[in-house]
C-alpha positions in Angstrom: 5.6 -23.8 -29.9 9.3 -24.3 -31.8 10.6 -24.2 -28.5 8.7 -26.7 -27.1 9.4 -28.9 -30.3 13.0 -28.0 -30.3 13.2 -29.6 -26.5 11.3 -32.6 -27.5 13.5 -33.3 -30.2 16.4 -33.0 -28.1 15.2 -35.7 -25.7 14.3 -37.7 -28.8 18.0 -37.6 -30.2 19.4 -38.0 -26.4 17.2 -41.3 -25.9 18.7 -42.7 -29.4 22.5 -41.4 -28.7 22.2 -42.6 -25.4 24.2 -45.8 -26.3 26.9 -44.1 -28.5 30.5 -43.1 -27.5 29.2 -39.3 -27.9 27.3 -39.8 -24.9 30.5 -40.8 -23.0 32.4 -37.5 -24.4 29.3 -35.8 -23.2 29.6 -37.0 -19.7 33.6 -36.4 -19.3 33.0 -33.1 -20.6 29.9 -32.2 -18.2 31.4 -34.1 -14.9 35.1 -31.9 -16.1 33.3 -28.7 -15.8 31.3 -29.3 -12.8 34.5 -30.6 -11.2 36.5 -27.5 -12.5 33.6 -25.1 -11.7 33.4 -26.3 -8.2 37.3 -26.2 -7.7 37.1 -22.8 -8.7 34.2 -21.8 -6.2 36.3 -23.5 -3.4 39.3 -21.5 -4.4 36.9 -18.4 -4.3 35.8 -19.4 -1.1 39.1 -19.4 0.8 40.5 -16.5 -0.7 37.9 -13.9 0.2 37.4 -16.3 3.7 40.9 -15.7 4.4 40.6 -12.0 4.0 36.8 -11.2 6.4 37.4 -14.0 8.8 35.8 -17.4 9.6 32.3 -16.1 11.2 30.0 -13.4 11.6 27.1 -11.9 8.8 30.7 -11.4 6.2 31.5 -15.8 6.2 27.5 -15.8 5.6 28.3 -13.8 3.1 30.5 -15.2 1.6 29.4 -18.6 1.5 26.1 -17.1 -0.2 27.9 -15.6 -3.1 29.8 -19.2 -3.6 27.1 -21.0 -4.2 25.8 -17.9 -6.4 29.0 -18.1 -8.6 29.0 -22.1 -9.1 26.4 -22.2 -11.7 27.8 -19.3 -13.6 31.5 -21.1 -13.4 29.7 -24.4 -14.8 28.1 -22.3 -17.6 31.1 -20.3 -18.4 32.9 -24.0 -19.1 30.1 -25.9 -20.0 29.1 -23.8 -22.8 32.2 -23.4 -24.8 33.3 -27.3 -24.5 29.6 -28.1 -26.4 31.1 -25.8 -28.6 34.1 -28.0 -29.3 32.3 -30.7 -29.0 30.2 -30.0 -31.2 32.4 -30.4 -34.3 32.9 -34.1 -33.7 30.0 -35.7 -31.8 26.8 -34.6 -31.1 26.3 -32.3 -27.8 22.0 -33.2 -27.3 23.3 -34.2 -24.0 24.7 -30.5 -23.2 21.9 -28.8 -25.1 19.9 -30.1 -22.1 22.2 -29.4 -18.8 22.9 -25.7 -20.4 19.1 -24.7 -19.9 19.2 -26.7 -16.2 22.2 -24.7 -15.7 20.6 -21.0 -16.4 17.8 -22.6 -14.1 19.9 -23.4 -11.2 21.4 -19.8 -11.4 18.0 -17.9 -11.8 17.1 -20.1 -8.4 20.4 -18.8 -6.3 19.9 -15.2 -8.2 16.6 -15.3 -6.5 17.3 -16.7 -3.2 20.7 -14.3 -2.9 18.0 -11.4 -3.4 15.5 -12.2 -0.7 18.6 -13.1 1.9 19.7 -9.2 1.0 16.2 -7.9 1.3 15.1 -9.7 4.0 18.0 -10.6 5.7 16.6 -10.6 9.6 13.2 -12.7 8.9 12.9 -16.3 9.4 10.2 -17.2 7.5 12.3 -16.8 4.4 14.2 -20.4 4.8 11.0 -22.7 3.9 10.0 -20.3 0.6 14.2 -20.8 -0.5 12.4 -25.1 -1.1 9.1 -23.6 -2.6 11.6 -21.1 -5.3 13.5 -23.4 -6.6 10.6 -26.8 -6.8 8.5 -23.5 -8.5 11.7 -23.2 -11.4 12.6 -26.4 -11.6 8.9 -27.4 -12.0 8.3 -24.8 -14.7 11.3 -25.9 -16.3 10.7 -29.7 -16.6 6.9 -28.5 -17.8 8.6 -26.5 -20.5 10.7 -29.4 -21.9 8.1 -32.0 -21.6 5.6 -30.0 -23.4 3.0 -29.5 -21.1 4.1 -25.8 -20.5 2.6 -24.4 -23.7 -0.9 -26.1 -22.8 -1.4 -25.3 -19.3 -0.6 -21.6 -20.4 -3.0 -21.9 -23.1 -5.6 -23.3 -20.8 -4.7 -20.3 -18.3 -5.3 -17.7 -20.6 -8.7 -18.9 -21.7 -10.1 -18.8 -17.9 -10.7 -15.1 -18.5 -13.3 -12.7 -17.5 -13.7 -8.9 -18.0 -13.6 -5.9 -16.1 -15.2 -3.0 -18.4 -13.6 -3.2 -21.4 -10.6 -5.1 -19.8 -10.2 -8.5 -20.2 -8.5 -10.3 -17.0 -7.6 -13.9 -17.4 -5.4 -16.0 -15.2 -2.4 -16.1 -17.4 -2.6 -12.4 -16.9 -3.0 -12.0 -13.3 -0.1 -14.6 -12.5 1.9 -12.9 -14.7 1.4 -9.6 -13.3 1.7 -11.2 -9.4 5.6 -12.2 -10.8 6.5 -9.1 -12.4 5.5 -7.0 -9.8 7.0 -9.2 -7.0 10.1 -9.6 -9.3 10.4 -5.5 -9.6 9.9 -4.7 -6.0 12.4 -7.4 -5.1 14.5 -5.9 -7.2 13.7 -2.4 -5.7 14.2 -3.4 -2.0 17.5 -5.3 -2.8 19.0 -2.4 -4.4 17.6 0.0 -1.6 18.8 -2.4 1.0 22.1 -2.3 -0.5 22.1 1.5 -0.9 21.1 1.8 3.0 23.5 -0.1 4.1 26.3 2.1 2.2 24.9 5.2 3.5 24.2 4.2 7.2 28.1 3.4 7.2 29.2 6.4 5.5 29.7 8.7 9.2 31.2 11.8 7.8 27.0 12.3 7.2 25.3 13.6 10.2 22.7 10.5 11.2 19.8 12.5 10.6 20.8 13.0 7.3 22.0 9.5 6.3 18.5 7.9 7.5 16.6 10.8 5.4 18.8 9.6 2.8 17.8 6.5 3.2 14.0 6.2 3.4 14.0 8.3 0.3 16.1 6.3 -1.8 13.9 3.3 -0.5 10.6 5.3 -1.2 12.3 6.3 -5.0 13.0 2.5 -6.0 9.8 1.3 -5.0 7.9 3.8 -6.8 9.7 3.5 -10.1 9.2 -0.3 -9.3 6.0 0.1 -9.9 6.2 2.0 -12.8 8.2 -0.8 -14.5 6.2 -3.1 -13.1 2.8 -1.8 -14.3 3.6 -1.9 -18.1 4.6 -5.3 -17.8 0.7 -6.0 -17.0 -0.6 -4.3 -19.4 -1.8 -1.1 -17.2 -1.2 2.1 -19.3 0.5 4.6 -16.1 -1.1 7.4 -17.8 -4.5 6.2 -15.1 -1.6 7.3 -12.8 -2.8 10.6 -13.5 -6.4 10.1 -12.4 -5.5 8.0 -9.3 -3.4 11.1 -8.2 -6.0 13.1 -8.1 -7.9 11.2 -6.1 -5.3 10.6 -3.9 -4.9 13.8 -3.3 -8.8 14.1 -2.2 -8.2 11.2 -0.5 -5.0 13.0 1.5 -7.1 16.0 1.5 -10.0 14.1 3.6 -9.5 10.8 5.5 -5.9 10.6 4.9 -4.6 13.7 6.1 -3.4 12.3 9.5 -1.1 10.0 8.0 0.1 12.6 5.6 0.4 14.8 8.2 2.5 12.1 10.2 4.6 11.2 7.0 5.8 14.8 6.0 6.0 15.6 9.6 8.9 12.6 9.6 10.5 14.2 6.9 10.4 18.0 8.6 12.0 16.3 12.2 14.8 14.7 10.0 15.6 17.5 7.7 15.4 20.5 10.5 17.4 17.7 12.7 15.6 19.4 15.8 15.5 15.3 17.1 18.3 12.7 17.1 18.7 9.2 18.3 20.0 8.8 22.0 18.5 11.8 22.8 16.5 11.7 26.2 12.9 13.6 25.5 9.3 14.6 27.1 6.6 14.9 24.7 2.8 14.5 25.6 3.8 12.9 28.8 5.9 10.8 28.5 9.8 10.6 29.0 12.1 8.5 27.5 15.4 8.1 24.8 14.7 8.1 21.3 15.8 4.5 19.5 14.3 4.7 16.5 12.9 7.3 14.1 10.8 6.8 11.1 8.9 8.3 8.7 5.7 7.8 10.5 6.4 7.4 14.2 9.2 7.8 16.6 9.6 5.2 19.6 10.2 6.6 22.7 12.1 4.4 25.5 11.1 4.7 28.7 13.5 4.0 32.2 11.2 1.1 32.6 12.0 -0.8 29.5 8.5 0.1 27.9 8.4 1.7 24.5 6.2 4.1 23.0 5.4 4.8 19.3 4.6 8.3 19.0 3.6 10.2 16.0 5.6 12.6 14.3 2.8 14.9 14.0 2.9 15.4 18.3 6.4 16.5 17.8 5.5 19.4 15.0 2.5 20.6 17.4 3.3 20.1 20.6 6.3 21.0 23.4 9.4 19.3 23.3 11.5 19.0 26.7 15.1 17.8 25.5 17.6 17.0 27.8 19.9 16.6 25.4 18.8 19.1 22.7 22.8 20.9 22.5 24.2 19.8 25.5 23.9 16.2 27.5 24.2 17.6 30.5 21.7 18.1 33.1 21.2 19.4 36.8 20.2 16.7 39.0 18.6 18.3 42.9 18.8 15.6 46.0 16.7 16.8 49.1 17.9 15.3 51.7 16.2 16.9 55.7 17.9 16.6 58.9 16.7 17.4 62.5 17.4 20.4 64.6 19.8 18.5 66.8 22.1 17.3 63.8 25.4 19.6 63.0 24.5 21.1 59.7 28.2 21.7 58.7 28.8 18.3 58.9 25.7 17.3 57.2 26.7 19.5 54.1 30.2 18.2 53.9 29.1 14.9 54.0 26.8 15.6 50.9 29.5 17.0 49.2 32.4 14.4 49.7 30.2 11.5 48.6 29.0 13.5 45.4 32.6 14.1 44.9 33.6 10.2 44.7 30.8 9.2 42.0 32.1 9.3 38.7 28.9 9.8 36.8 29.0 13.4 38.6 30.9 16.4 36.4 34.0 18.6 38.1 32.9 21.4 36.3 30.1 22.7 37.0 31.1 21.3 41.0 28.3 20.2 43.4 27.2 22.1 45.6 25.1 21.8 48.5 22.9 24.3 49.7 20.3 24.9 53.2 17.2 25.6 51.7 15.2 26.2 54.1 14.2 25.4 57.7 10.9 23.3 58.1 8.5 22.1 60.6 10.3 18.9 60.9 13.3 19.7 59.9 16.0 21.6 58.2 16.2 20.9 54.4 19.5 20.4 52.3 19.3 19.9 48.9 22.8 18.9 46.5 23.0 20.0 43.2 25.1 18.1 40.8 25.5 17.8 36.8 26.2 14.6 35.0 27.1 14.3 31.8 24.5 11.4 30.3 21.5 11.0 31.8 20.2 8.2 30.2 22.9 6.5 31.4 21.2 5.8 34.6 20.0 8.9 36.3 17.5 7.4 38.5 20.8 4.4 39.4 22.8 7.4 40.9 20.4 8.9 42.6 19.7 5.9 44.7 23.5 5.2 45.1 23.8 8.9 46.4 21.2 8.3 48.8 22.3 5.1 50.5 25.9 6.5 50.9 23.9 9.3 53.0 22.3 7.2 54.8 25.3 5.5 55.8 27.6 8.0 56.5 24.4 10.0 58.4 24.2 7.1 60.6 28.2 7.0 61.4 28.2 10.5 62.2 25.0 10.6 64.4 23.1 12.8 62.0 19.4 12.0 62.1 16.9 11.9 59.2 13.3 13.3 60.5 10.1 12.2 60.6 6.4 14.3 61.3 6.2 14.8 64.9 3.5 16.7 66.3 3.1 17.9 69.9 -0.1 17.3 71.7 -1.0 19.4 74.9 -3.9 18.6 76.9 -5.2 21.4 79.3 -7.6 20.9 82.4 -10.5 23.3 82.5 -10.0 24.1 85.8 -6.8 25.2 85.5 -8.1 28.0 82.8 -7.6 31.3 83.6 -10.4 33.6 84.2 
């Protein structure tokens, strides 16, 4: 209620100095350290733009913590000239701007934080409008007076839980301090992520480990700030865990099963991303993993999401567990009447010319067998990364067969089957 008073008074003594020569001081001194404070921002600006470039996520950047550092510039002038102004005129003028000033920074603080936490989602740009109306609003309420009232008139809309009582006042304010401390939370493990996932002397499994558990760490003790601000004693913490555990224990064991499963693949480092897997049926590249799932990319663009669970209890085929390199087998069947030797040498000089195909181990093609229809070749060659495009050089190895089959009179077979009809009368007896 004194500050609520205070600010009325200083609008009172504003209104009646408003046509005194203390007013004009007041101006030059407010319009000299905005103009200083923004001179200084562009000079910020320019430096550290002249140093990352002029585009890309760092000029974002950068342009984001210039219009953080303008408010702080104003107040770090503003304040002490009301200082010196103060012992000749009267600053009620200043009093004013220096509390519109803190609000302006506590809007870009804000904004800055959600950019950083959730820097990839579009539908942060209309909430930036509804953060800074929300302060400014509360701040304009607060000077005016009506602040006190409508708080008042919150607190007695109350109702009670047990022994508990639960009013409005109570619930908003616990809605903002909890959103404030896991903004905090995420921004701080965004930050930290970021550092690790660039640090590569760490092996990747270990840097997204790392990671998630840093992330996991800060929001939990984000909630354990944020639940004393409410007025929830943590010490029910104890009670909830042991339910939880029931809980885990019973309904939720499949996703704690999945979760500490994540952890196991990323600590034992038996799975990596980029390498080409079959699990459960299906075959694909790993591109992502996660604490809960692992997606799976198949040759045909779809992905899966996978458990981590299937990976603990069931058989993984990796092609690229130690080594990336893998045998790949063409079949390829001629007719009788086609030159083998020719056939084979063929095989082998186009396998030769495809640079997707290792020198070491060397192709080599090989008769297999010889079939109803025809006799069978098949050309074995290694390549070095298969998810580069396996199934790509396969059908380019083919069509060169064809083509250089078809120059050299080398025919491909079809089923034939020979059909002899004998007369009855011609049976012997």
């Amino acid at each position: 209620m004194q500050s609520n008073n205070e600010f009325q008074s200083l609008l009172r003594n504003l209104i009646t100095d408003a046509q005194e020569v203390s007013v004009l001081w007041q101006l030059a001194v407010l319009f000299a350290s905005l103009g200083l404070a923004w001179l200084l921002q562009w000079q910020f600006r320019q430096r550290i733009a002249s140093q990352v470039g002029g585009s890309g996520p760092l000029n974002i950047s950068v342009n984001s913590m210039s219009r953080l550092i303008f408010p702080f510039f104003a107040l770090a002038l503003v304040i002490p000239a009301r200082w010196a102004l103060d012992h000749w005129y009267s600053t009620h003028l200043l009093n004013i701007v220096v509390p519109l000033l803190f609000a302006l920074a506590l809007i870009r603080v804000t904004v800055y934080m959600l950019r950083r936490v959730f820097s990839s989602q579009e539908w942060l740009h209309p909430w930036e409008r509804f953060i800074g109306w929300t302060v400014w609003i509360g701040l304009v309420l607060h000077i005016t007076g009506l602040l006190p009232e409508i708080l008042t008139l919150l607190d007695d809309i109350s109702f009670h839980v047990g022994k508990q009582r639960l009013s409005v006042l109570l619930i908003v304010q616990g809605i903002l301090a909890f959103t404030l401390s896991m903004l905090v939370a995420l921004w701080l493990a965004s930050s930290l992520e970021a550092r690790i996932m660039d640090a590569k002397a760490m092996d990747i499994n270990q840097r997204v480990i790392l990671s998630k558990l840093i992330r996991t760490l800060l929001i939990f003790l984000g909630v354990l700030v944020a639940l004393p601000m409410v007025g929830v004693d943590i010490t029910v913490l104890s009670v909830f865990g042991g339910a939880l555990g029931v809980g885990l224990g019973l309904g939720l064991q499949k996703i704690a099963s999945n979760y500490i499963s994540g952890f196991i693949i990323l600590l034992d480092r038996s799975l990596h991303i980029g390498d080409v897997v079959t699990v459960d049926n299906r075959k694909g590249e790993v591109t992502s993993l996660t604490t809960r799932y692992v997606v799976l990319k198949s040759d045909d663009g779809t992905e899966a999401l996978i458990p981590n669970d299937t990976f603990i209890t069931s058989t993984v085929v990796s092609q690229t567990y130690s080594d990336h390199r893998i045998r790949l087998v063409l079949p390829i069947q001629i007719s009788y009447a086609s030159p083998i030797e020719i056939a084979m040498n063929i095989m082998l000089e186009v396998a030769k010319k495809q640079q997707q195909i290792l020198v070491d181990p060397e192709p080599v093609v090989i008769l297999r067998e010889f079939a109803d229809d025809g006799i069978k070749l098949e050309l074995i060659v290694w390549v070095e990364d298969p998810e580069g495009g396996a199934l790509r050089l396969r059908s380019a190895l083919n069509l060169e067969f064809w083509s250089q089959f078809q120059k050299n009179g080398i025919d491909i077979p079809f089923p034939q089957r020979e059909v002899r009809l004998v007369r009855p009368g011609k049976l012997e007896s």
